[in-house]
C-alpha positions as CSV (number, residue, x, y, z in Angstrom):
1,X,0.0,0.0,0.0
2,X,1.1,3.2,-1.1
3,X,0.5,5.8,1.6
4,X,1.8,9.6,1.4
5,X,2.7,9.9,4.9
6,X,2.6,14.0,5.1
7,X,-1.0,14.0,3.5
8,X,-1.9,11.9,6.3
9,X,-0.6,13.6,9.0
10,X,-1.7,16.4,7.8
11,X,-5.6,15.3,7.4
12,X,-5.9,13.5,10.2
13,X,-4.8,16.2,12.8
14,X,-6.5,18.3,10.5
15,X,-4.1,21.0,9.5
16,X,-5.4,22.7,5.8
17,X,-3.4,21.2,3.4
18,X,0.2,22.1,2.9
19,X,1.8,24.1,-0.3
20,X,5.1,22.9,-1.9
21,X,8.3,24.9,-1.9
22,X,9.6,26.6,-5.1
23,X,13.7,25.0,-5.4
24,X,14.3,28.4,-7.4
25,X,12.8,31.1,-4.7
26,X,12.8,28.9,-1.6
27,X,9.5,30.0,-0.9
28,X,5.6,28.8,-0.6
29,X,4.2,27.8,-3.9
30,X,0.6,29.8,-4.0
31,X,-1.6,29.3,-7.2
32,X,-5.2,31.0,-7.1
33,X,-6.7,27.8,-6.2
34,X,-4.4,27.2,-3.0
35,X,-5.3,27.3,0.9
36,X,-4.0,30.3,2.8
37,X,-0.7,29.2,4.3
38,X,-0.9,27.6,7.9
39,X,2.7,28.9,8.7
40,X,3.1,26.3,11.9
41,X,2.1,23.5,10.1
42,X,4.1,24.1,6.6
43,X,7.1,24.3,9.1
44,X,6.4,21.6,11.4
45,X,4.7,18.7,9.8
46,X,7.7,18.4,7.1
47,X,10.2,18.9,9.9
48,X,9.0,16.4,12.3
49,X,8.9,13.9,9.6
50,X,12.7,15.1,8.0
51,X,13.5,14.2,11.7
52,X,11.7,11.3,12.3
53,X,13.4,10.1,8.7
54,X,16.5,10.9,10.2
55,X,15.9,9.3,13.5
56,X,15.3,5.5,12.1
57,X,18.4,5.2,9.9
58,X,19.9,4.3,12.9
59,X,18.8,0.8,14.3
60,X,18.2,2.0,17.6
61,X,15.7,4.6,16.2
62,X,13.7,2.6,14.1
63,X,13.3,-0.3,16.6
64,X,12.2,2.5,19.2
65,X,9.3,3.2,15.9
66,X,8.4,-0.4,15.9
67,X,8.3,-0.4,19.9
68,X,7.1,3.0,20.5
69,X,6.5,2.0,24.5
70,X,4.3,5.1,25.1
71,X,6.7,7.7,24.4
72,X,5.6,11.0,24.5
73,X,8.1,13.7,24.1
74,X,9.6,12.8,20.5
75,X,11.0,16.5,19.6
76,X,13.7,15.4,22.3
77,X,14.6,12.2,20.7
78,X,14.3,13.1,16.8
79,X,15.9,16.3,16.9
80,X,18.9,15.0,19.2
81,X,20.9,17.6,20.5
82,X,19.5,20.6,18.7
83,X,15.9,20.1,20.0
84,X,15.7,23.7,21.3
85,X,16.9,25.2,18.1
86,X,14.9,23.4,15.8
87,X,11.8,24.0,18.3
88,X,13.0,27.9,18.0
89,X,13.5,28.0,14.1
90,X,9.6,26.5,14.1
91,X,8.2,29.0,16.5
92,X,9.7,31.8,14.4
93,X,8.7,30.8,11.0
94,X,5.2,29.6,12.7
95,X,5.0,33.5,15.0
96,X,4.2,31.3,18.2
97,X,5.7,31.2,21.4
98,X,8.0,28.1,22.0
99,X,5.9,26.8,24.4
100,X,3.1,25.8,21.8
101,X,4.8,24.2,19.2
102,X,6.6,21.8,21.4
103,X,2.9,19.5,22.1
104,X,1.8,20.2,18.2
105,X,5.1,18.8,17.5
106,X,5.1,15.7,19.8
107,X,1.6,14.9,18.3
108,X,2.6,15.3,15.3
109,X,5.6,12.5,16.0
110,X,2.7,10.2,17.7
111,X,0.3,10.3,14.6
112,X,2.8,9.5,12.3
113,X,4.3,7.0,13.7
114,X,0.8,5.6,14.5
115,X,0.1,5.8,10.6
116,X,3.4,4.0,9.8
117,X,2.8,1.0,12.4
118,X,-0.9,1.1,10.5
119,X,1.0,0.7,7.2
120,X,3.6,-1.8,8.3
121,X,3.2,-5.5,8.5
122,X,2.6,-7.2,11.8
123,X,6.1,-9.0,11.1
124,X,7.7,-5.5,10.1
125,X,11.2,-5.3,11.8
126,X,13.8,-1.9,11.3
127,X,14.7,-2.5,7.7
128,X,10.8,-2.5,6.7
129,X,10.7,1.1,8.9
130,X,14.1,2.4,7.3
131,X,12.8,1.9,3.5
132,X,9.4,3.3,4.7
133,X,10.8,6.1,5.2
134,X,13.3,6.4,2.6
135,X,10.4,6.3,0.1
136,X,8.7,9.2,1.7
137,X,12.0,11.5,2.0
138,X,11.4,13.2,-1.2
139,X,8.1,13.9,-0.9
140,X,8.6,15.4,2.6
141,X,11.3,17.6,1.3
142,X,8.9,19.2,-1.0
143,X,7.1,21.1,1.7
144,X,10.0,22.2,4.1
145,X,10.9,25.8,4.4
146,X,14.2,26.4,3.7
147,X,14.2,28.9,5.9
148,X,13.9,26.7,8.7
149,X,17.7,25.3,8.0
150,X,16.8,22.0,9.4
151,X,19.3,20.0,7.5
152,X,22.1,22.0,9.2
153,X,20.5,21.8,12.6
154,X,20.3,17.8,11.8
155,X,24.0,17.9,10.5
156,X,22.4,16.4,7.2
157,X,22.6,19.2,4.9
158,X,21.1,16.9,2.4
159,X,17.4,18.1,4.0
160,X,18.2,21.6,2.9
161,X,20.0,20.9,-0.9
162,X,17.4,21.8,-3.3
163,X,18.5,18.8,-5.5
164,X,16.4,16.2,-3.5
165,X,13.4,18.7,-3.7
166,X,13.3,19.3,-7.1
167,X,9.9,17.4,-9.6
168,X,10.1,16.5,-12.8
169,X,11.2,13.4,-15.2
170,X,14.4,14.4,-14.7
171,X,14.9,14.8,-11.3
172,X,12.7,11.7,-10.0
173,X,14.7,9.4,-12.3
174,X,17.7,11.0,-10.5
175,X,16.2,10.4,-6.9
176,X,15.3,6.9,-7.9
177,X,18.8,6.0,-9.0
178,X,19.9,7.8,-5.4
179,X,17.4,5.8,-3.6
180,X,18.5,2.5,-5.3
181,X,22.0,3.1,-4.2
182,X,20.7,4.2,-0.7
183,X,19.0,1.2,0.3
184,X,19.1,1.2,4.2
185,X,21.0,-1.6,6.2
186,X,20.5,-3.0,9.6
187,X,23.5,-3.0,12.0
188,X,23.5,-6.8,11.5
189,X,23.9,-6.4,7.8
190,X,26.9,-4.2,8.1
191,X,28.6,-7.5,10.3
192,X,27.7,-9.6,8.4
193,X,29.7,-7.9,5.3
């Protein structure tokens, strides 16, 4: 089953619908026919995820996913060391105190992990959680503000490279070669190399 995991995060907390970044003017996309920006969730849905994405390519990260033993405070946990910051850059793009954002965000976290167990088999283990992710990267990538310079708060500054947001024949034939050549491992794998 092919799910778009921002969509659904985003309808089923019930945010309005989110607008894609233009690569060439790192800004919101608006056509005539599109919803007035929600500035919180264009900045936070896409960087919870970017974080979340982050957080399971380590084993440890996407068996705590699979487990997911009622935690509550995820911004701590995907955002690592630079949860403050990134909890900061939000509440500035979104004009909210910092207080706010921080329970948005953690709910944010809860559905989508909720909707990726959903999605998973019963049998799932970290590699199924690592490739459901990778599939999604791109897609997340499209709606985060630049401005938000989460791939340098990550220490991934692929999240911020406008390469891996960039549509078109081109550029997804490009991804999916990347992607092919990205396939996550397991710790195990790597030993057993």
């Amino acid at each position: 089953m092919s799910i778009n995991l921002l969509e659904a995060v985003q309808e089923n907390l019930g945010y309005p619908a989110l607008i894609k970044i233009d690569t060439t003017t790192d800004q919101v996309v608006k056509t005539d026919d599109s919803p007035g920006e929600d500035t919180f969730s264009q900045a936070a849905i896409p960087a919870v995820l970017a974080a979340l994405y982050r957080y399971v390519q380590s084993d440890e990260g996407a068996a705590a996913i699979l487990k997911n033993g009622g935690i509550t405070n995820w911004t701590d946990r995907i955002f690592f060391d630079n949860s403050n910051e990134v909890i900061q850059a939000i509440a500035a793009y979104a004009e909210q105190s910092k207080e706010d954002p921080v329970a948005k965000m953690n709910a944010i976290a809860t559905e989508a992990i909720s909707i990726v167990k959903e999605n998973l088999s019963f049998a799932a283990g970290i590699k199924d959680v690592k490739l459901f992710f990778s599939a999604q990267k791109n897609t997340i990538l499209l709606y985060l503000p630049p401005a938000l310079h989460l791939g340098e708060l990550l220490h991934d500054n692929t999240l911020d490279d406008n390469t891996n947001k960039m549509e078109g024949p081109v550029s997804s034939l490009i991804n999916s070669i990347g992607a092919a050549f990205s396939t996550p491992v397991t710790a195990d794998e790597v030993k057993n190399n």
